[in-house]
N, CA, C and O of each residue as an XYZ file, in Angstrom:
540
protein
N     -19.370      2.281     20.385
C     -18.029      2.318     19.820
C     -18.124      2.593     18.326
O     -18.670      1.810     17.548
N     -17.539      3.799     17.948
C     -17.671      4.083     16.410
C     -16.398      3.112     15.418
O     -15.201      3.300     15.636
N     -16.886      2.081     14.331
C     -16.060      1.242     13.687
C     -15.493      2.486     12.624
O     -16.053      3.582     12.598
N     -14.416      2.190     11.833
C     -14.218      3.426     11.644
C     -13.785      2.545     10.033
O     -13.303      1.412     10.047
N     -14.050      3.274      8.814
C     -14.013      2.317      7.652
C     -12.678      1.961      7.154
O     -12.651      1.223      6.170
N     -11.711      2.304      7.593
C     -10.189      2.685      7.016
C      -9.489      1.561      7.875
O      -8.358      1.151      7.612
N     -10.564      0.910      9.348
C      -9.914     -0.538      9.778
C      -9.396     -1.743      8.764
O      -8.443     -2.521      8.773
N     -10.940     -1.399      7.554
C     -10.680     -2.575      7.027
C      -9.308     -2.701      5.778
O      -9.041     -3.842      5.402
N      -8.642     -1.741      5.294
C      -7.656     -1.341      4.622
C      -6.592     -1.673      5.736
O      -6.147     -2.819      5.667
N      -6.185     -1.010      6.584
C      -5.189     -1.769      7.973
C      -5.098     -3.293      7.763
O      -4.131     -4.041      7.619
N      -6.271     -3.479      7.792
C      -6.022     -5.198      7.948
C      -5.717     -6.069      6.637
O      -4.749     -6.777      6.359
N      -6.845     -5.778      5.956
C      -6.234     -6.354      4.400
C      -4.527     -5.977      3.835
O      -3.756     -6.642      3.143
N      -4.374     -4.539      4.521
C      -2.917     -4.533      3.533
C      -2.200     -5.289      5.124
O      -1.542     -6.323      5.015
N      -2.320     -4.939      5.887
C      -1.481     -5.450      7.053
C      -0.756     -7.390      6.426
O       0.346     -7.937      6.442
N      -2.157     -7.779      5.968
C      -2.122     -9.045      5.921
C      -1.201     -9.605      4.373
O      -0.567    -10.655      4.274
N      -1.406     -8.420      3.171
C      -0.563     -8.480      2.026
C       0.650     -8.319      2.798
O       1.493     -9.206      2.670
N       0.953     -7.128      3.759
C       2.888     -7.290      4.209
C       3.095     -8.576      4.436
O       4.017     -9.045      3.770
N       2.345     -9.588      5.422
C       2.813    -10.544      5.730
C       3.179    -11.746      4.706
O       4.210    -12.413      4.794
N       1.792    -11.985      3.347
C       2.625    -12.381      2.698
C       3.639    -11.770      2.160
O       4.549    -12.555      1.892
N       3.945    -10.190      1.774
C       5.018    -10.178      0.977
C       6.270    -10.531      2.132
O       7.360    -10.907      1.700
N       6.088    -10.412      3.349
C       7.302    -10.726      4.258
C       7.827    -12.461      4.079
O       8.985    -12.866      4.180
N       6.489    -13.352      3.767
C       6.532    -14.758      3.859
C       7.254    -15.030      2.137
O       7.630    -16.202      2.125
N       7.543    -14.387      0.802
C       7.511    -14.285     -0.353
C       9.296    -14.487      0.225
O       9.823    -15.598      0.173
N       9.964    -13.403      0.688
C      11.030    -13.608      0.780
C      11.649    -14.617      1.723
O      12.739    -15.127      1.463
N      11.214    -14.803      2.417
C      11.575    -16.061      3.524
C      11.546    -16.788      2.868
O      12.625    -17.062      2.341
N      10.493    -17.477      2.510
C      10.767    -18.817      1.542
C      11.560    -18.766      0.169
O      11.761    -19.857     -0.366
N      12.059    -17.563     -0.500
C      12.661    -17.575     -1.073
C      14.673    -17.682     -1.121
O      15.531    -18.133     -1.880
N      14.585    -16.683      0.694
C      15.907    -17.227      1.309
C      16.378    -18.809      1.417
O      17.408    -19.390      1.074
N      14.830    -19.350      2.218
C      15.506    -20.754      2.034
C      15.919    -21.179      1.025
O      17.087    -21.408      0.711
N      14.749    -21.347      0.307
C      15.054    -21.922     -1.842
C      16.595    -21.237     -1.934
O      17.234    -22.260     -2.178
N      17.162    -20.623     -1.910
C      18.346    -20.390     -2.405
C      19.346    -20.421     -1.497
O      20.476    -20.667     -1.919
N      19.145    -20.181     -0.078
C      20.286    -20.409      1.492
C      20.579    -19.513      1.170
O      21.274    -19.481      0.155
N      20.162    -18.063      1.955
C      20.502    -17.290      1.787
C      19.889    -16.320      2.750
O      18.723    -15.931      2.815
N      21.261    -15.919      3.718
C      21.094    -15.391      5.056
C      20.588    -14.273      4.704
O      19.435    -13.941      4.982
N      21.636    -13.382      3.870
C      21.748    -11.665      4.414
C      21.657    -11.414      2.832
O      22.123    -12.074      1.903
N      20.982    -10.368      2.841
C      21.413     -9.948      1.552
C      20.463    -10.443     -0.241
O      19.315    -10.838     -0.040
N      20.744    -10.428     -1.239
C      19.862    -11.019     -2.227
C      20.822    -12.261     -2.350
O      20.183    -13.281     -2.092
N      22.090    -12.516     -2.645
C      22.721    -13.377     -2.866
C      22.804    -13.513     -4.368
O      23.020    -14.538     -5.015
N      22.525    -11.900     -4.932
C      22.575    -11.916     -6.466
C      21.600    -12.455     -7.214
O      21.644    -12.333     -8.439
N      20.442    -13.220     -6.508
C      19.248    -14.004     -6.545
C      18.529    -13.291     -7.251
O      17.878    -12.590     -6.477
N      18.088    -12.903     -9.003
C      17.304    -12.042     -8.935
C      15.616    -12.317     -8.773
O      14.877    -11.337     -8.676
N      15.033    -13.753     -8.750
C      14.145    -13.502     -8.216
C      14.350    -13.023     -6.560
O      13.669    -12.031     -6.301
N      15.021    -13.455     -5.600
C      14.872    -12.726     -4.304
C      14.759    -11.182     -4.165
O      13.847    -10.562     -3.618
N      16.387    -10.459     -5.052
C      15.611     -9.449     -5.700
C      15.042     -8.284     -5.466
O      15.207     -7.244     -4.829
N      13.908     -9.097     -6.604
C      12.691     -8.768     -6.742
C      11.761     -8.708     -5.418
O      11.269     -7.625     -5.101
N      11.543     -9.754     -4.719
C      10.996    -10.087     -3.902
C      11.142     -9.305     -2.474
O      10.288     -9.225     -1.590
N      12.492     -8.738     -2.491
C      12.783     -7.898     -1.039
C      12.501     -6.498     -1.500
O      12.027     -5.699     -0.692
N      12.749     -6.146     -2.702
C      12.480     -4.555     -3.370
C      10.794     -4.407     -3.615
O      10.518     -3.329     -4.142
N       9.844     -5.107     -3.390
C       8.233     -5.530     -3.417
C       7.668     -5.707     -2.022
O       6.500     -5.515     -1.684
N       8.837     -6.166     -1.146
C       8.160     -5.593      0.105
C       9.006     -4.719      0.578
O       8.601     -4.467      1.713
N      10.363     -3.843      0.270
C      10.375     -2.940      0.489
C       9.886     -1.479      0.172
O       9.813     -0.490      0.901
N       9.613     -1.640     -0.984
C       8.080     -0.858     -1.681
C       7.427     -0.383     -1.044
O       7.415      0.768     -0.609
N       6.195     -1.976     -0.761
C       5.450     -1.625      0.323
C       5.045     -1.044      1.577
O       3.945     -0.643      1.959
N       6.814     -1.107      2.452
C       6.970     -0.102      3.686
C       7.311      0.816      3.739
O       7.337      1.550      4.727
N       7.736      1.063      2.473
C       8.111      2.501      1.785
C       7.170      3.549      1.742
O       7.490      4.637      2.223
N       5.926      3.369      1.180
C       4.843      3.536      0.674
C       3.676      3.634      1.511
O       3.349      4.728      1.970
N       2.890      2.382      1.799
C       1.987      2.005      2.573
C       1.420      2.570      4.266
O       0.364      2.600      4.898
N       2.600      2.889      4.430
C       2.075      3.325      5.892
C       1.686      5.122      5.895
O       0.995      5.907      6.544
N       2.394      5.129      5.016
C       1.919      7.119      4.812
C       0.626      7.100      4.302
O      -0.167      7.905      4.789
N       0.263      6.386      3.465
C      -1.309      6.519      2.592
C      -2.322      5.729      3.366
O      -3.532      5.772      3.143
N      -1.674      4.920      4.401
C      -2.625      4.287      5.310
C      -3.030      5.315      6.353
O      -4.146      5.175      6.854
N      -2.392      6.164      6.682
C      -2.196      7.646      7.833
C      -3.343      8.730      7.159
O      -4.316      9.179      7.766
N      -3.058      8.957      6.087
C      -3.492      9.501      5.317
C      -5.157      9.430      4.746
O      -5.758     10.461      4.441
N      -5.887      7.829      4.641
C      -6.692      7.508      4.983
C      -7.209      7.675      5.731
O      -8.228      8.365      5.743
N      -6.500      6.868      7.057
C      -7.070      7.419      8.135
C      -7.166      8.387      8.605
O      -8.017      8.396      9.494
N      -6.550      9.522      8.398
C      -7.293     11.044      8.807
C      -8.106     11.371      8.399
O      -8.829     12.170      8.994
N      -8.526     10.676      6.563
C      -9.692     11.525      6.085
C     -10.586     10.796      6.938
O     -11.677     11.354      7.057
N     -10.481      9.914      7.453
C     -11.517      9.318      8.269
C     -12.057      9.607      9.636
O     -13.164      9.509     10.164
N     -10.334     10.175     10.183
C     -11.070     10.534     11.647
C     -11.831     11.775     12.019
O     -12.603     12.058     12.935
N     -11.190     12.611     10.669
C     -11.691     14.202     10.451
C     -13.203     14.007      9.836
O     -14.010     14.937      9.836
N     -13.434     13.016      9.439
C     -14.953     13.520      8.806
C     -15.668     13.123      7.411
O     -16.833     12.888      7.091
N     -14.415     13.158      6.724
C     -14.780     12.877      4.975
C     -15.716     11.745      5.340
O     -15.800     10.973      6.295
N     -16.345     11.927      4.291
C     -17.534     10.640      3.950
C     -17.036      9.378      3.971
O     -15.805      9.400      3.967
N     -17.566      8.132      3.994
C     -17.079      7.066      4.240
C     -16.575      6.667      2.636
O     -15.518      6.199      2.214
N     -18.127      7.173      1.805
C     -16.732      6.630      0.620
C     -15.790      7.022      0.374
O     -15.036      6.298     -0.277
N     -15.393      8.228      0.727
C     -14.078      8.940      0.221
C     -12.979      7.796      0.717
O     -12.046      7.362      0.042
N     -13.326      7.430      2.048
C     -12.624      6.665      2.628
C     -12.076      5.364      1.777
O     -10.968      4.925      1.470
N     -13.694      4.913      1.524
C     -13.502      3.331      0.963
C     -12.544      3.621     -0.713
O     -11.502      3.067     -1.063
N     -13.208      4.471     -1.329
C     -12.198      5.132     -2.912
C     -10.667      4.735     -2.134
O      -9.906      3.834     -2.485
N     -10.508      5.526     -1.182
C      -8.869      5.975     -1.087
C      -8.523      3.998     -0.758
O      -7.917      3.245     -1.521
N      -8.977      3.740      0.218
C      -8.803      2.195      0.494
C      -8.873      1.432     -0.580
O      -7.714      1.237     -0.946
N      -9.617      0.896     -1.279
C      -9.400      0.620     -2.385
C      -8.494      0.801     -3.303
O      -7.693     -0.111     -3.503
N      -8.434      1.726     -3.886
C      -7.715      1.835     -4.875
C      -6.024      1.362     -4.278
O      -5.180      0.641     -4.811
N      -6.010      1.845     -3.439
C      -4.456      1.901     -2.471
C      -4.103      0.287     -2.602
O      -3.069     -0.288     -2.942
N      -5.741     -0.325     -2.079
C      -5.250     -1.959     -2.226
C      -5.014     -2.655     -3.335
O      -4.315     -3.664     -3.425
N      -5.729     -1.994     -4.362
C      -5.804     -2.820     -5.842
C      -4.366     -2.355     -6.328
O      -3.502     -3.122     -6.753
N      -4.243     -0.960     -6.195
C      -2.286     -0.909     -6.148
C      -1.694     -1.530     -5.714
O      -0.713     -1.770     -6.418
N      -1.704     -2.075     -4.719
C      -0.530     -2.404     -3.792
C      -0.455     -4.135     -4.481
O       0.613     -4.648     -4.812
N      -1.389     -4.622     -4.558
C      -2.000     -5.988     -4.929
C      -1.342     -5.907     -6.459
O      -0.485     -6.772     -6.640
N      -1.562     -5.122     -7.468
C      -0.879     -5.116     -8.688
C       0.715     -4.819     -8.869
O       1.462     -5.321     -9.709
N       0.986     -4.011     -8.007
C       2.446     -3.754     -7.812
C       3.390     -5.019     -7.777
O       4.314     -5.355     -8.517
N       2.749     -5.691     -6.490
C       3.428     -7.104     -5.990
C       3.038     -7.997     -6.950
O       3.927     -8.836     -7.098
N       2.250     -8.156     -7.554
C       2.314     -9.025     -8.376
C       3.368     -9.154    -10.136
O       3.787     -9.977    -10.949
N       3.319     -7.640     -9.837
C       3.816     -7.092    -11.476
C       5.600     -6.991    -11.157
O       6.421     -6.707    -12.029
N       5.910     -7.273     -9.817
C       6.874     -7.081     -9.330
C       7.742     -8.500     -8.793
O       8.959     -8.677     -8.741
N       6.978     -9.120     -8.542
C       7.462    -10.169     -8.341
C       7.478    -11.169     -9.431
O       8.470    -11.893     -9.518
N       6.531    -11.298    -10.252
C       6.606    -11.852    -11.282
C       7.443    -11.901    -12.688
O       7.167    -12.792    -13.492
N       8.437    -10.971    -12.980
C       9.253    -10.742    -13.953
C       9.560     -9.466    -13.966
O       8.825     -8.493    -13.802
N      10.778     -9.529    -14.187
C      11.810     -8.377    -14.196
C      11.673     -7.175    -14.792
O      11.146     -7.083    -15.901
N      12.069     -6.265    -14.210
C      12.307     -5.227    -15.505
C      10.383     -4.357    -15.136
O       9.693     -4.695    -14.175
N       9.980     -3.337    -16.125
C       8.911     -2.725    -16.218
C       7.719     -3.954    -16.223
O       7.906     -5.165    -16.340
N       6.743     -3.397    -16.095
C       5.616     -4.487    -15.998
C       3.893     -3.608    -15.836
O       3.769     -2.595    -15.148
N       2.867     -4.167    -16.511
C       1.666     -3.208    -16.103
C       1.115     -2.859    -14.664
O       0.697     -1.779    -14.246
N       1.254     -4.322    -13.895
C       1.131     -4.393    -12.741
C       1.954     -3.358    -11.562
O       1.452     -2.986    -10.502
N       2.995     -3.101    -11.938
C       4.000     -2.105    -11.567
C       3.897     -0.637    -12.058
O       4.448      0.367    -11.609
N       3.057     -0.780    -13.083
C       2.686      0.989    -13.307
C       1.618      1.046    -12.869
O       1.493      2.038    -12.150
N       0.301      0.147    -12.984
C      -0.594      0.281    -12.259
C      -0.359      0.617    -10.635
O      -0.887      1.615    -10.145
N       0.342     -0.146     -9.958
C       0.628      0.014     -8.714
C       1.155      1.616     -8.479
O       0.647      2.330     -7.614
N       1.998      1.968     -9.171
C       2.640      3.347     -8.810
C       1.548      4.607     -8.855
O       1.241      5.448     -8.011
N       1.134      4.379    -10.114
C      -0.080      4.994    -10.663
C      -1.023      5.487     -9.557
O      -0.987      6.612     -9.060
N      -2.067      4.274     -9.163
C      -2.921      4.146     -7.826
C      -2.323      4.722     -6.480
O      -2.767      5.674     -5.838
N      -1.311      4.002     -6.214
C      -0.896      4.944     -5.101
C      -0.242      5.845     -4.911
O       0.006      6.107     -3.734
N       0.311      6.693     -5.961
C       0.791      8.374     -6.358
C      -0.635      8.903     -6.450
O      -0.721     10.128     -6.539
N      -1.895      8.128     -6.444
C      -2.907      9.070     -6.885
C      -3.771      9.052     -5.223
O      -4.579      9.878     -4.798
N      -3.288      7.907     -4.604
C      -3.602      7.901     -3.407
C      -3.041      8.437     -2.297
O      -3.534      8.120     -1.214
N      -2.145      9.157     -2.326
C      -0.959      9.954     -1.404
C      -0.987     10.768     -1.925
O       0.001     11.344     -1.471
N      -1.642     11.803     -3.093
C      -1.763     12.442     -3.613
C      -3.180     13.108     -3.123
O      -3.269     14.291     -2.795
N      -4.139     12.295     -3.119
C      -5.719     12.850     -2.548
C      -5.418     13.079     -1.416
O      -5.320     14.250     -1.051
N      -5.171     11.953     -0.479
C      -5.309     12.072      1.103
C      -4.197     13.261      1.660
O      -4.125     13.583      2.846
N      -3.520     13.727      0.794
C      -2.469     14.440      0.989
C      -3.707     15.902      1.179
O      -3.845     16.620      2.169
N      -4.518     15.970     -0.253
C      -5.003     16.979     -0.147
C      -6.182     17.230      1.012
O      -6.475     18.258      1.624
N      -6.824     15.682      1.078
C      -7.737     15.738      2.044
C      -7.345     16.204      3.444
O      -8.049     16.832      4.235
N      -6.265     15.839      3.580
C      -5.581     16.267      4.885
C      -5.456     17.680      5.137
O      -5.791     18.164      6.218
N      -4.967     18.397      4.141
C      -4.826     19.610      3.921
C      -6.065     20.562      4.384
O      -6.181     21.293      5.368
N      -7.128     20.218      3.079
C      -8.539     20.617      3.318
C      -9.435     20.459      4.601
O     -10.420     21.142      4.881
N      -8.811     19.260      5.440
C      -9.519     19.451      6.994
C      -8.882     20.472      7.790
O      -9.640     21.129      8.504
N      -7.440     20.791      7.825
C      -6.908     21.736      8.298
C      -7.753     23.083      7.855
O      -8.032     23.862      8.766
N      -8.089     23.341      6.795
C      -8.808     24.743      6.660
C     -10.720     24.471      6.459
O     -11.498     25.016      5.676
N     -10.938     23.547      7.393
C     -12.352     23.134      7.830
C     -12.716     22.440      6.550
O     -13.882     22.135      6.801
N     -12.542     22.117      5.678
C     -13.000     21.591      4.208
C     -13.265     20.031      4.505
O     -12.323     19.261      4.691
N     -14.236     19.730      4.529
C     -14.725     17.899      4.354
C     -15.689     17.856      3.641
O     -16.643     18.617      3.476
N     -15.265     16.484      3.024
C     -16.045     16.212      2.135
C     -17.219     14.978      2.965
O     -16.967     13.859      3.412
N     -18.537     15.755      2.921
C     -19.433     14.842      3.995
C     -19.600     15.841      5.514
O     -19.003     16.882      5.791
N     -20.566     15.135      6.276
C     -20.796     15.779      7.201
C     -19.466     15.775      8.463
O     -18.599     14.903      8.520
N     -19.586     17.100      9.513
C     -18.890     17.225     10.041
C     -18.957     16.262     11.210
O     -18.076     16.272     12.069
């Protein structure tokens, strides 16, 4: 059975959605608050950080994983994984933590515009036989 390196990015960010899913729940309770922000701006914050994330995340996770199933080298793989996570990880933090612009929040955009940006091309480049690494 071939393990394939882009599992371990699935799971680590899989497991950041859940906290960012658990960030707003407990923040509904703290304030009783069914539907909606309730004007709450930490909540917010907190639903626009994991809506971000599903915004985002599942295209560059796709994206990964093709350079992976097509061939690219494993680090190409682990680069794109990485970085995607240390984004995603700075985003939510720079995002949830105080309002307004933040480093953590440009870092985040930064990393993963640069990560939907490669795998975009990597994707591309397997379509016209191009990998980086053996076939």
């Amino acid at each position: 059975m071939r393990v394939f390196a882009s599992s371990i990015y699935f799971g680590l960010l899989g497991l950041l959605l859940v906290v960012l899913s658990l960030r707003v729940v407990q923040l509904r309770f703290r304030h009783k608050v069914e539907i909606g922000d309730g004007g709450v701006s930490e909540l917010q914050r907190a639903i626009r950080a994991h809506a971000n994330f599903i915004e985002y995340v599942p295209i560059a996770l796709l994206l990964i994983l093709m350079a992976d199933l097509v061939g690219h080298q494993k680090w190409v793989v682990h680069v794109l994984g990485i970085l995607l996570l240390i984004g995603r990880l700075a985003h939510a933090y720079g995002f949830t933590t105080r309002p307004g612009l933040s480093l953590g929040r440009g870092v985040g955009v930064a990393l993963t515009t640069l990560v939907l940006v490669a795998g975009s091309v990597l994707a591309i480049a397997a379509f016209f036989g191009v990998r980086i690494g053996p076939v």
